[in-house]
C-alpha positions, -999 to 999 in steps of 0.1 A, spaced: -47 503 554 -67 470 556 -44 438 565 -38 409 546 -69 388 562 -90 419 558 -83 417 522 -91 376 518 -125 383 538 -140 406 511 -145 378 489 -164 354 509 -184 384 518 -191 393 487 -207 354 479 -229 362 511 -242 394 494 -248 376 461 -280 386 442 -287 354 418 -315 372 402 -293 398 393 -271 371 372 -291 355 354 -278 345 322 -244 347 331 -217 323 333 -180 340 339 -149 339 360 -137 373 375 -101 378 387 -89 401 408 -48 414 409 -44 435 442 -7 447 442 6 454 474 19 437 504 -21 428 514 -28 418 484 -26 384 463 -48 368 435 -86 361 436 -113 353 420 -155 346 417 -169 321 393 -208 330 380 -229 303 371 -262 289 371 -271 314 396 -247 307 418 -213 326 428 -181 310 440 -149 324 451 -112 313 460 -77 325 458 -48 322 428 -47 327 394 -73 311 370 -69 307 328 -84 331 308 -109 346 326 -140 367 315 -131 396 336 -102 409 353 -100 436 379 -67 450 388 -60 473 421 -38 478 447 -52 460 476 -62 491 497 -83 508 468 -101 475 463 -110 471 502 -123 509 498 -143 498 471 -155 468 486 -165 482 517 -183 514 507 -160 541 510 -147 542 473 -173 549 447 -163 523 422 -172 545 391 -152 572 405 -121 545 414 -124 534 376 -125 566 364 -96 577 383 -76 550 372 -73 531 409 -90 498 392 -84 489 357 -106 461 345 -96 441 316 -116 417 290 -154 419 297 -168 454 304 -205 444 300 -201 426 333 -182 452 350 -210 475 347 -234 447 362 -208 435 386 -220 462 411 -257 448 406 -250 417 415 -238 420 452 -261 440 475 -239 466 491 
C-alpha cells in the first residue's frame, strides 16, 4: 500500500515526465478522486504545451479520473496496465474520453 506522500509525489512526477509534443492542441484540467485513507483530490492543467499540477478540487473540469488511491499509484508507477484497471472498473473516468485515451501519451512512462 503506497502512503499518503507516496500518493502526492505521483503528480509532480508525472509534470517531470510531460511530453509537450504529445499535447499539442490541448488545453484541459484533469482531476483525480483517490478514495482511501492515502488519498485526497488532485489535479493537472494542459495548456500551451505546458502541464501543471496541484492538490483540491477544481470547477468543472475536462476530465475526471476516479480510483482508490492504491490502484492509482499501481497505475502510475507501472504495475497496473491502465487499460486493464479501466476495463476492470478500478478507475472510472468521467467527462472527456478523447483525452483519456491520449492521457497515457502524454507522460513518458
Amino acid at each position: 500500500m503506497a502512503t499518503a506522500a507516496e500518493v502526492k509525489k505521483l503528480f509532480p512526477a508525472m509534470i517531470e515526465r510531460f511530453l509537450p509534443e504529445k499535447a499539442v492542441g490541448i488545453s484541459a484540467t484533469i482531476q483525480f478522486d483517490l478514495s482511501g485513507d492515502n488519498g485526497g483530490f488532485f489535479w493537472i492543467t494542459l495548456a500551451d504545451g505546458v502541464a501543471e499540477t496541484g492538490s483540491g478540487e477544481v470547477e468543472k473540469p475536462s476530465m475526471t479520473v476516479k480510483a482508490s488511491a492504491d490502484d492509482w499509484y499501481a497505475v502510475a508507477t507501472g504495475q497496473l496496465n491502465p487499460m486493464q484497471a479501466f476495463m476492470t472498473g478500478k478507475i472510472k473516468i468521467l467527462g472527456d474520453m478523447g483525452l483519456a485515451m491520449k492521457l497515457q501519451a502524454m507522460f513518458a512512462q
